[in-house]
Every structure is written in structure tokens, then in C-alpha cells.
C-alpha positions as CSV (number, residue, x, y, z in Angstrom):
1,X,68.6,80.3,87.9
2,X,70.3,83.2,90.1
3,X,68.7,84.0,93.4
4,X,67.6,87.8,93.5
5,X,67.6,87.2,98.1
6,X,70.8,88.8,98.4
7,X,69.8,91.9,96.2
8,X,66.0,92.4,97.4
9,X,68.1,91.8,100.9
10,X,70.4,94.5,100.3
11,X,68.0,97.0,98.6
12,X,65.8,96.4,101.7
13,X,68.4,97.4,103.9
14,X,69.6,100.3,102.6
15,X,66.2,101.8,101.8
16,X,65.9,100.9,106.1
17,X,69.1,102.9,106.5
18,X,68.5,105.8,104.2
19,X,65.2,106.3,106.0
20,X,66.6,106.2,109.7
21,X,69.2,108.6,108.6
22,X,66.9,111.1,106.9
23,X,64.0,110.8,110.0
24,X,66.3,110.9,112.6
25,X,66.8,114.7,113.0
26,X,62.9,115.0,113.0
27,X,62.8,112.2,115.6
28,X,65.1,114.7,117.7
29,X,63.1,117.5,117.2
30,X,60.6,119.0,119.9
31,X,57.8,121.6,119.8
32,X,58.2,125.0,122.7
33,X,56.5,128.0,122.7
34,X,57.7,131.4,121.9
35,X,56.9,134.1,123.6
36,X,57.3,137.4,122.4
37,X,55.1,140.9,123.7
38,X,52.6,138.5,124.8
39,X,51.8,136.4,122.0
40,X,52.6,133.3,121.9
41,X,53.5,130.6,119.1
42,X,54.7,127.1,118.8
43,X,57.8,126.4,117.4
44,X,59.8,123.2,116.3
45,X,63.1,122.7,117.7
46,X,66.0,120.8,117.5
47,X,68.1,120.7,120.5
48,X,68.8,124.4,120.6
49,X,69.7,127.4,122.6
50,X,67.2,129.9,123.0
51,X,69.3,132.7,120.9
52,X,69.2,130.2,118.3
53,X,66.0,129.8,118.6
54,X,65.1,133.5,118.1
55,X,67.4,133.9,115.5
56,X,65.8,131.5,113.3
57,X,62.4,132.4,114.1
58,X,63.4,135.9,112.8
59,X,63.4,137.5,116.2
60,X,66.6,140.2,117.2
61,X,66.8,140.8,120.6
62,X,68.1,144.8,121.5
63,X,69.8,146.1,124.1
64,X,67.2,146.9,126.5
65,X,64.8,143.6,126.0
66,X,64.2,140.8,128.3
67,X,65.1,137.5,127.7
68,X,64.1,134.5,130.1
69,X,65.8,132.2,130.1
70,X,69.3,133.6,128.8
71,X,70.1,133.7,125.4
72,X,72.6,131.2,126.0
73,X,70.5,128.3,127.8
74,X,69.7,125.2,126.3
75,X,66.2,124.5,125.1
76,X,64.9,120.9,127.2
């Protein structure tokens, strides 16, 4: 009679592994609010700059708007 250990084993590992690796970038991820002409939303982000995060929130910024903090800061 064959032992099915090793494979359960194996298929138990990898499905552990497969998991980690797909939840990971969510597990990285961190809510801030956006701010922009006074209403605010909250946004998901994942370790971003705020340029980036106004770029994919659909937001240009022109050449006479405010932005605080710089475009190029890092979102904490």
C-alpha cells in the first residue's frame, strides 16, 4: 500500500506558498486619504509616492495646483 503523506504534504505546502505569495502585496498595502478641492476620499495604497498615487486615482495635477506633500514624497 503507497503512503499518500508525502503528496498531501507537498500539495499542503504549495497551496501555503501560492497563498503567501498572492496575499502578500495586500498585506503591504495601506489605506490614506485623498484630498482634492476639499473632498476627501480613502484610498488603498501600496507603498507609493504621492504622484503615483494621483495618477492612478485619475487625478492630473496642472501647472498652477498645490501639491502637499511633493509629488515626489513617499506615502508612510
Amino acid at each position: 500500500m503507497r503512503s499518500y503523506v508525502p503528496i498531501a504534504a507537498g500539495a499542503v505546502t504549495l497551496a501555503l506558498g501560492v497563498g503567501g505569495f498572492i496575499g502578500a502585496p495586500y498585506a503591504l498595502a495601506s489605506d490614506a486619504t485623498l484630498s482634492v478641492d476639499g473632498q476627501a476620499t480613502t484610498v488603498r495604497v501600496f507603498n507609493d509616492t504621492v504622484g503615483t498615487v494621483l495618477k492612478e486615482n485619475g487625478i492630473s495635477v496642472g501647472e498652477h495646483d498645490v501639491v502637499a506633500p511633493a509629488l515626489d514624497t513617499a506615502v508612510t
